[in-house]
N, CA, C and O of each residue as an XYZ file, in Angstrom:
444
protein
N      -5.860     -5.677     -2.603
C      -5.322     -4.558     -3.348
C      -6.427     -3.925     -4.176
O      -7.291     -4.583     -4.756
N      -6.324     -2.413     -4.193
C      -7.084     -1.911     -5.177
C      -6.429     -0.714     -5.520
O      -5.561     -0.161     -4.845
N      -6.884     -0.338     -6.600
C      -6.677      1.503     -7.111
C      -7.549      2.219     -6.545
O      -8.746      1.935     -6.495
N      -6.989      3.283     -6.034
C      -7.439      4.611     -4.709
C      -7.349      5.880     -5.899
O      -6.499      5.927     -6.789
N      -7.940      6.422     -5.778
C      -7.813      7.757     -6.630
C      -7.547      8.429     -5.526
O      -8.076      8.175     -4.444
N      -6.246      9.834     -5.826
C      -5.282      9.944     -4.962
C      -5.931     10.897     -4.196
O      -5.360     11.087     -3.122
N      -7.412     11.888     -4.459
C      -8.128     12.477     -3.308
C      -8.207     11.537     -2.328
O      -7.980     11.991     -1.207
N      -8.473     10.290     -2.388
C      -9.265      9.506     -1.170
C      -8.191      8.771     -0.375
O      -8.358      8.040      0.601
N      -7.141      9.084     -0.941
C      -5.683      7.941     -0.194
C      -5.614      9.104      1.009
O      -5.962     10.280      0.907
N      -5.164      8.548      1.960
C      -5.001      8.754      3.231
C      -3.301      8.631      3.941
O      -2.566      7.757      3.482
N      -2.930      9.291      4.738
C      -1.730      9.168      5.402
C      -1.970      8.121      5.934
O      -3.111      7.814      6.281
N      -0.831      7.292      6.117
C      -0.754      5.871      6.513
C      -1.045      4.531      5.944
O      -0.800      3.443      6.466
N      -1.564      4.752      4.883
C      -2.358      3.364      3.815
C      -0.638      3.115      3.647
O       0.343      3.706      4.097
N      -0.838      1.885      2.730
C       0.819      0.940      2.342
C       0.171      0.804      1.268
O      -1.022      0.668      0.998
N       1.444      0.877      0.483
C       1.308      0.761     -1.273
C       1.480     -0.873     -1.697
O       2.190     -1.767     -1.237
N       0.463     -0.831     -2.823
C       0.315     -2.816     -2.431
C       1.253     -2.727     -4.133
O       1.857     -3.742     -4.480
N       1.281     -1.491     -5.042
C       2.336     -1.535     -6.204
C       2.812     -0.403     -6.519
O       2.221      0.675     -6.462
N       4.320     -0.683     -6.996
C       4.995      0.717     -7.054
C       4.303      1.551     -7.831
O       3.585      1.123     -8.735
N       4.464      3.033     -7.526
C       3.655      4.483     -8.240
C       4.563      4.727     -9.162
O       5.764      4.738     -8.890
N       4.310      4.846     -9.803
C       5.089      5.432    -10.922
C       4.403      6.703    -11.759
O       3.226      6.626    -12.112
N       5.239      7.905    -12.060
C       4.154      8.857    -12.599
C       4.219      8.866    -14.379
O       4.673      7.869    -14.939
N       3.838      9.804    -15.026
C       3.440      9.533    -16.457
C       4.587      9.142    -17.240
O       4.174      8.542    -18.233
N       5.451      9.194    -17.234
C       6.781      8.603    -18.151
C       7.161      7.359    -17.830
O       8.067      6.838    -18.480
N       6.406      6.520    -16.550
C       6.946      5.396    -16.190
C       8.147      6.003    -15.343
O       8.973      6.198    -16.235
N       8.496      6.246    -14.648
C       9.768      6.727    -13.395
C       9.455      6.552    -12.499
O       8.810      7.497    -12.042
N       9.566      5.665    -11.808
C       9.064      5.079    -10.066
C       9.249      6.554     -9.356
O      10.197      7.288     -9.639
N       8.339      6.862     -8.501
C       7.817      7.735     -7.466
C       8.342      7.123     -6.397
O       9.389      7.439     -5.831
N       7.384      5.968     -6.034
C       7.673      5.280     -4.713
C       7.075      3.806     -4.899
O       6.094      3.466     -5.560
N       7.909      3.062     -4.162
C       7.945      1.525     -4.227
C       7.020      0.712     -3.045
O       6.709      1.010     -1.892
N       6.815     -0.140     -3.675
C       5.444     -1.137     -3.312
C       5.898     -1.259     -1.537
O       7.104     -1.459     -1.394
N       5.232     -1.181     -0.445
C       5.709     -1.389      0.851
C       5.447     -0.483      1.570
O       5.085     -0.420      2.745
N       5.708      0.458      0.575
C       5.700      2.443      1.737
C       4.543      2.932      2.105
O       3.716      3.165      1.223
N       4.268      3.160      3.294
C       3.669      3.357      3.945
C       3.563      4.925      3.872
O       4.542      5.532      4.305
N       2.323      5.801      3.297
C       2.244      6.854      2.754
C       2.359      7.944      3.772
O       1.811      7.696      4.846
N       2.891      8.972      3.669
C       3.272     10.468      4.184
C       2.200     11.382      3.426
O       1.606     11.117      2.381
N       2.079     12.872      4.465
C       1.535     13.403      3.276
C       2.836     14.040      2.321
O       2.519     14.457      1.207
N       4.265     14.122      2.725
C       5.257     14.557      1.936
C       4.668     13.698      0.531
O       4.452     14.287     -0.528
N       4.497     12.529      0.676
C       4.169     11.442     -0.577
C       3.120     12.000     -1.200
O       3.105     11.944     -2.430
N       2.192     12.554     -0.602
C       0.795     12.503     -1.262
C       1.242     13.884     -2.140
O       1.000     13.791     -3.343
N       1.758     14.935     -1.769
C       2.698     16.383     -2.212
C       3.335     16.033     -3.610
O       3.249     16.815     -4.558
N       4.183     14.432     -3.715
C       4.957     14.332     -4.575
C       3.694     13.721     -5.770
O       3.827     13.783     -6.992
N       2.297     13.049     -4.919
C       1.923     12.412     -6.339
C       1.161     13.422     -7.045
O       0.766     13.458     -8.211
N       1.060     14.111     -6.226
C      -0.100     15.182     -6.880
C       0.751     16.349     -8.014
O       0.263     16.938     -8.979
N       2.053     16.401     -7.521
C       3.007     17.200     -8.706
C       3.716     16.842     -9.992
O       4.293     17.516    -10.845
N       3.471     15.530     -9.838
C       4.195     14.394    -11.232
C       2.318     13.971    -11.787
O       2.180     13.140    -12.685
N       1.418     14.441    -11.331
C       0.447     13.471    -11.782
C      -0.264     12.878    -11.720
O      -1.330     12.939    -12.332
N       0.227     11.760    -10.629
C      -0.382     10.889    -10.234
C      -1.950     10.644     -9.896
O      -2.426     10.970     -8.808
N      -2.692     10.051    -10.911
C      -3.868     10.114    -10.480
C      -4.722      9.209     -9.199
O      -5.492      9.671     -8.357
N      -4.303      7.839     -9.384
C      -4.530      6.917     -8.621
C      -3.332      6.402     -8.150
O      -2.196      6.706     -8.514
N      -3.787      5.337     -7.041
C      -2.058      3.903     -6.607
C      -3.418      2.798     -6.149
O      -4.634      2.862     -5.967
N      -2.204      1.695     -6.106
C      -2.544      0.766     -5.406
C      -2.151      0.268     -3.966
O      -1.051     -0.109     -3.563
N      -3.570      0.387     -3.181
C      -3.250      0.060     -1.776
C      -3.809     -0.823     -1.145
O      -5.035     -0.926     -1.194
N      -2.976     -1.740     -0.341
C      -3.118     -2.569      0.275
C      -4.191     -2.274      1.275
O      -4.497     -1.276      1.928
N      -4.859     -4.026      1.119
C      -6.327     -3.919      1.820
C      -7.403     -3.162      1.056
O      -8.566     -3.380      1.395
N      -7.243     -2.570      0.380
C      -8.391     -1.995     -0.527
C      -8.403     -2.886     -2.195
O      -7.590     -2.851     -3.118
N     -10.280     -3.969     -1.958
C     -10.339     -4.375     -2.748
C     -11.456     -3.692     -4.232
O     -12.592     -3.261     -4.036
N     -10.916     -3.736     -5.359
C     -11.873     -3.135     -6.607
C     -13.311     -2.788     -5.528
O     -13.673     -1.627     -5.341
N     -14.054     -4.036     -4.859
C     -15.530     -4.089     -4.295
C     -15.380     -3.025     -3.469
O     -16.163     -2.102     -3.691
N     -14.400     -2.838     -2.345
C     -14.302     -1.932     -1.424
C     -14.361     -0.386     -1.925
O     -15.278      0.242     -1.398
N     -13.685      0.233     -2.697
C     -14.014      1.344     -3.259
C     -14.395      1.469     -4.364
O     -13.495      1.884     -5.094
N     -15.493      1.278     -4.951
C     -16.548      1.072     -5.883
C     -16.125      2.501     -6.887
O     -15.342      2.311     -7.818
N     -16.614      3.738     -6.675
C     -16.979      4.681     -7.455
C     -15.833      5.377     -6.972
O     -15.207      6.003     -7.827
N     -15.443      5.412     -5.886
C     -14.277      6.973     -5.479
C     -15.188      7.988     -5.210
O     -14.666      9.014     -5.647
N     -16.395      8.284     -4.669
C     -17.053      9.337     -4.576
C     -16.895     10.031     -3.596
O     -17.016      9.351     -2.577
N     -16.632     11.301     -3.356
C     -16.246     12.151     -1.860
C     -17.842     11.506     -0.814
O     -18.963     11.026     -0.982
N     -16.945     11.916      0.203
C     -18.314     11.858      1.056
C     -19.590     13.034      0.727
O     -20.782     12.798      0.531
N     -19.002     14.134      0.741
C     -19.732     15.165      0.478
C     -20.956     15.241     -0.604
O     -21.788     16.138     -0.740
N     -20.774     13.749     -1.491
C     -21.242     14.259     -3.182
C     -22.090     13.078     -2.851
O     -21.879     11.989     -2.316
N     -23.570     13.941     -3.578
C     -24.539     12.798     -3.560
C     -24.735     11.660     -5.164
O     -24.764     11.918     -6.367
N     -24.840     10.284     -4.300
C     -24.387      9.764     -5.559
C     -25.341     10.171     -6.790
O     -24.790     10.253     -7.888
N     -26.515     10.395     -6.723
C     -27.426     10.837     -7.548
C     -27.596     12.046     -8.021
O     -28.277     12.383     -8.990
N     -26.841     12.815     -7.182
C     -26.355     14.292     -8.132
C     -25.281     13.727     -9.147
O     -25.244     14.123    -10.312
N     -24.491     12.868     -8.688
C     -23.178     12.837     -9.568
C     -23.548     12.306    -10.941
O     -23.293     12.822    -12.029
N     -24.176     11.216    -10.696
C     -25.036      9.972    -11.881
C     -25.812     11.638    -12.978
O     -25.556     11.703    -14.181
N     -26.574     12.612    -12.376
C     -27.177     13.499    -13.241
C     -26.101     14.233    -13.712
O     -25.944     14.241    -14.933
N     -25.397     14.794    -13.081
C     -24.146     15.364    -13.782
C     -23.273     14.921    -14.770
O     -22.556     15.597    -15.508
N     -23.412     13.684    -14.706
C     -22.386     12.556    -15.661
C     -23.324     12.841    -17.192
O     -22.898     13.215    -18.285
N     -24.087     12.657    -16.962
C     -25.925     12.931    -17.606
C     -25.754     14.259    -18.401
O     -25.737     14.290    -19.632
N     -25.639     15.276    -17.659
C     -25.620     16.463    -18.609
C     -24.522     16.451    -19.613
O     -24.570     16.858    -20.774
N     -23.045     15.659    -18.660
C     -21.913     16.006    -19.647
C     -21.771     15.088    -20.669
O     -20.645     15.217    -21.148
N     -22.235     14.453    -21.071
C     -22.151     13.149    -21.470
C     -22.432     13.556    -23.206
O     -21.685     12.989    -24.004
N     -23.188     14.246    -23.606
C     -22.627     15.003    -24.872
C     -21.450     15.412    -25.414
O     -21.070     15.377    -26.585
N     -20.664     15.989    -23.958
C     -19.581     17.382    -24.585
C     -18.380     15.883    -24.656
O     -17.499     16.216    -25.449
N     -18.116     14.584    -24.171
C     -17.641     13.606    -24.732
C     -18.171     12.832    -25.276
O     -18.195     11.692    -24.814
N     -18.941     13.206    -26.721
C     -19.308     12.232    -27.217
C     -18.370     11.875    -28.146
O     -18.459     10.676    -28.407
N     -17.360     12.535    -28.851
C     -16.077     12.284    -30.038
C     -15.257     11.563    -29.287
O     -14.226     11.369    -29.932
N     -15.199     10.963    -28.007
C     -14.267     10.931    -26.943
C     -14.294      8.949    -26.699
O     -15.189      8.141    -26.946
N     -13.068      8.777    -26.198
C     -13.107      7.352    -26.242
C     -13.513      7.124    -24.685
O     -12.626      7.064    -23.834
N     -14.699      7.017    -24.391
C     -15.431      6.609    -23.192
C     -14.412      6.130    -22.206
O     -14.126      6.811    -21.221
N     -13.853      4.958    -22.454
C     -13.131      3.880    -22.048
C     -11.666      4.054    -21.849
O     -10.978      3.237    -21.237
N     -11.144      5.326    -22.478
C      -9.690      5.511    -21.850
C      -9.763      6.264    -20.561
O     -10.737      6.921    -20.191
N      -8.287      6.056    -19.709
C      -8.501      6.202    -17.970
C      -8.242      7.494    -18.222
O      -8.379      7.907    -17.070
N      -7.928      8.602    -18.952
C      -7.758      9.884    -18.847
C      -8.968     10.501    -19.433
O      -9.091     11.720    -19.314
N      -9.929      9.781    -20.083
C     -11.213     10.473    -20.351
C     -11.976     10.005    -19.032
O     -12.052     10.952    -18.249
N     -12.419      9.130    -18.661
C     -12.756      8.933    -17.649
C     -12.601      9.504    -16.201
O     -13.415      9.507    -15.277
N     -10.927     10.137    -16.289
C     -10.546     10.776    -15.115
C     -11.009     11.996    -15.404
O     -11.167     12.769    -14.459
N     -11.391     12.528    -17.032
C     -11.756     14.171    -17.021
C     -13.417     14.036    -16.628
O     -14.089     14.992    -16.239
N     -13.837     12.906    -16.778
C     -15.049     13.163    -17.063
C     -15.684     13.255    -15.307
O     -16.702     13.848    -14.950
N     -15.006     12.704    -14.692
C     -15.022     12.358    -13.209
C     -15.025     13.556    -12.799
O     -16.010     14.078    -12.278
N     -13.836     14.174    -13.001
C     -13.561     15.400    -12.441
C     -14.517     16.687    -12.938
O     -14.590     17.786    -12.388
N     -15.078     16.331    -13.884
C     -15.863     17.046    -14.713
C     -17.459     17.427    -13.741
O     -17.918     18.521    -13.411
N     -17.815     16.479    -13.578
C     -19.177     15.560    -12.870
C     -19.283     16.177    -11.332
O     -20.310     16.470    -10.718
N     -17.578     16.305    -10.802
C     -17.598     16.532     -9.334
C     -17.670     18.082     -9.356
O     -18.050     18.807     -8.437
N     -17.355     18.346    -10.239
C     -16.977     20.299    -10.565
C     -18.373     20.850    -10.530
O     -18.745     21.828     -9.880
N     -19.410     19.754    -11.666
C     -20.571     20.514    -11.698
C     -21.203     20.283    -10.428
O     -21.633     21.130     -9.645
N     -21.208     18.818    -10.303
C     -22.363     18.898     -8.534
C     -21.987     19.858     -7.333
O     -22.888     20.118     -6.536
N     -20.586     20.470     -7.112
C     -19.952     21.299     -6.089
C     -20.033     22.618     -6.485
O     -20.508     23.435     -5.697
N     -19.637     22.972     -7.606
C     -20.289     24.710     -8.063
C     -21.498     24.586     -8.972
O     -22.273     25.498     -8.686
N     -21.898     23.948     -9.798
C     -23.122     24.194    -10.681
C     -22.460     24.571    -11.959
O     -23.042     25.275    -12.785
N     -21.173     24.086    -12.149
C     -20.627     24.401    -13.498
C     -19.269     23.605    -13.857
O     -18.485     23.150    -13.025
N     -19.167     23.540    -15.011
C     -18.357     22.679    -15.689
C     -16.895     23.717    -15.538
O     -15.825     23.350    -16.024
């Protein structure tokens, strides 16, 4: 089992724990075998990541697109890394902005 950030989940993976989106309200339950109807529903409640079976923490390391070089991303993290400095490093929604932040600049050249 691991957490998939929901760009990289794929039609057909199986959910190794139920999704639930930001209020805690089950989405979909541990077993289901993903649709993209599913992938439609996580992306409109939220959902940033799930957990899927066969994918261990080691196996998807960073979540990085194929497209993105890891060493552009590492410099990009680099530039932004000021504009969160008041910011609690370590919570999963700073982390998810900062991610998304990082991928924005290496793909257009801007935040």
């Amino acid at each position: 089992m691991g957490k998939v950030a929901i760009e990289n989940i794929e039609t057909g993976m199986v959910l190794a724990s139920d999704v639930c989106d930001r209020s805690g309200r089950m989405l979909l339950g541990a077993g289901a075998e993903l649709t993209q109807k599913h992938l439609v529903i996580f992306h409109t409640w939220g959902v940033l990541e799930a957990d899927i079976s066969g994918h261990g923490s080691d196996e998807v390391p960073d979540q990085i697109p194929a497209d993105v070089d890891p060493m552009e991303l590492a410099d990009a993290e680099e530039e932004l890394a000021p504009l969160f400095r008041h910011t609690n490093r370590n919570h999963p929604a700073i982390i998810e902005l900062m991610r998304l932040a990082a991928l924005g600049k290496v793909h257009h050249g801007t935040v």
